[in-house]
C-alpha atoms as one frame of an Amber mdcrd trajectory, in Angstrom:
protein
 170.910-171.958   6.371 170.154-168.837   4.685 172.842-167.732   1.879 173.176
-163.888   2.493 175.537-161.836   0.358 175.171-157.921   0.959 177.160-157.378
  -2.228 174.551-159.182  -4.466 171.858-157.033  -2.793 174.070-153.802  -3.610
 174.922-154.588  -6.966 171.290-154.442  -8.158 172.019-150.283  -7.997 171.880
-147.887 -11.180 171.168-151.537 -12.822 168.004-151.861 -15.428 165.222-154.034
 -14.566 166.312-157.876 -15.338 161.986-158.357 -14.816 160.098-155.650 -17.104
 156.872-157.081 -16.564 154.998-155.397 -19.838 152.660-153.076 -18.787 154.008
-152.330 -15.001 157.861-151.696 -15.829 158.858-148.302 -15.818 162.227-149.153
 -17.029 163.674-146.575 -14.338 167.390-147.981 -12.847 167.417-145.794 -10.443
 164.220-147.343  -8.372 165.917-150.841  -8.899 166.456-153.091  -5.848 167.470
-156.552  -5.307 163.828-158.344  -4.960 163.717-161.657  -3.562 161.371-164.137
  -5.827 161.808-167.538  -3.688 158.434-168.803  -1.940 156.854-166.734   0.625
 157.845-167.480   3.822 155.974-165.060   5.945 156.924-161.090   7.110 160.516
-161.118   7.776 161.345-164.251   6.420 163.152-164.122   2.960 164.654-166.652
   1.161 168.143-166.630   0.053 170.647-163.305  -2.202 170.677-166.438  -4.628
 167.044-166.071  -5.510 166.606-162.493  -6.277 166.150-160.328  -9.329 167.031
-157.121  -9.824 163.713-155.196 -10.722 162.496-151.759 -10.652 159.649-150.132
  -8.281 157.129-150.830 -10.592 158.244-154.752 -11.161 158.749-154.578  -7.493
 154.738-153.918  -6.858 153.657-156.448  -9.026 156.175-158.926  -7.125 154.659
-157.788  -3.491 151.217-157.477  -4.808 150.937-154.052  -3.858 149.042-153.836
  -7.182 146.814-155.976  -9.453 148.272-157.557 -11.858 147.793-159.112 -15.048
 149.878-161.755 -15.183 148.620-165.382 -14.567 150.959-167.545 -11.545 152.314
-169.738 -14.748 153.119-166.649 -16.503 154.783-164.661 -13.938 156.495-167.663
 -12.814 157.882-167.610 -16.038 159.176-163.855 -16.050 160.701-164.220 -12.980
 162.499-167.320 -13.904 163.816-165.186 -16.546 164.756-162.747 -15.208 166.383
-164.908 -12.177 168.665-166.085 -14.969 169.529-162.606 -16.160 170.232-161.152
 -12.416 172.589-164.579 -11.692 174.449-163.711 -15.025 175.554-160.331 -13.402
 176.261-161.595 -10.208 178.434-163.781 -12.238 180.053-161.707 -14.830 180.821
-159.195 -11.767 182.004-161.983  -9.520 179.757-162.155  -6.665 177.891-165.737
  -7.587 180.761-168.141  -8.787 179.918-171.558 -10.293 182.680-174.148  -9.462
């Protein structure tokens, strides 16, 4: 089962980048989406709204290697584990992603 949740998706609008991958960030909030960081799982196939960061266009490219990055696997691994923790603190302080 895939979690879905429309208003985690939605709530990455007007929001800054939780990523800012140096060098690629462009640190605009209005070209931030809700970018899902889980493993690939082919065209169409996305893993869950609980694995997603909010990041800007530019972030968003590096993410769907639309251009070359920089970054090593460990190290972007690392930013987006990051920034996973940032984008699951807003879900939480806005009370879409509760922890029982």
């Amino acid at each position: 089962m895939t979690i879905r949740s429309k208003k985690a998706r939605l709530l990455a609008r007007g929001r800054d980048c939780t990523l800012r991958l140096i060098g690629y960030c462009n640190y605009n909030n209005e070209t931030t989406v809700a970018c899902h960081i889980g493993k690939n799982r082919g065209m169409g196939h996305k893993c869950g709204d609980n694995m997603i960061v909010y990041a800007c266009s530019g972030c968003h490219d590096v993410l769907d290697s639309r251009v070359k990055r920089d970054y090593s696997p460990g190290e972007l691994a690392i930013e987006k584990l990051r920034a996973l923790e940032e984008s699951q603190r807003i879900m939480h302080d806005n009370e879409v992603m509760v922890i029982v």
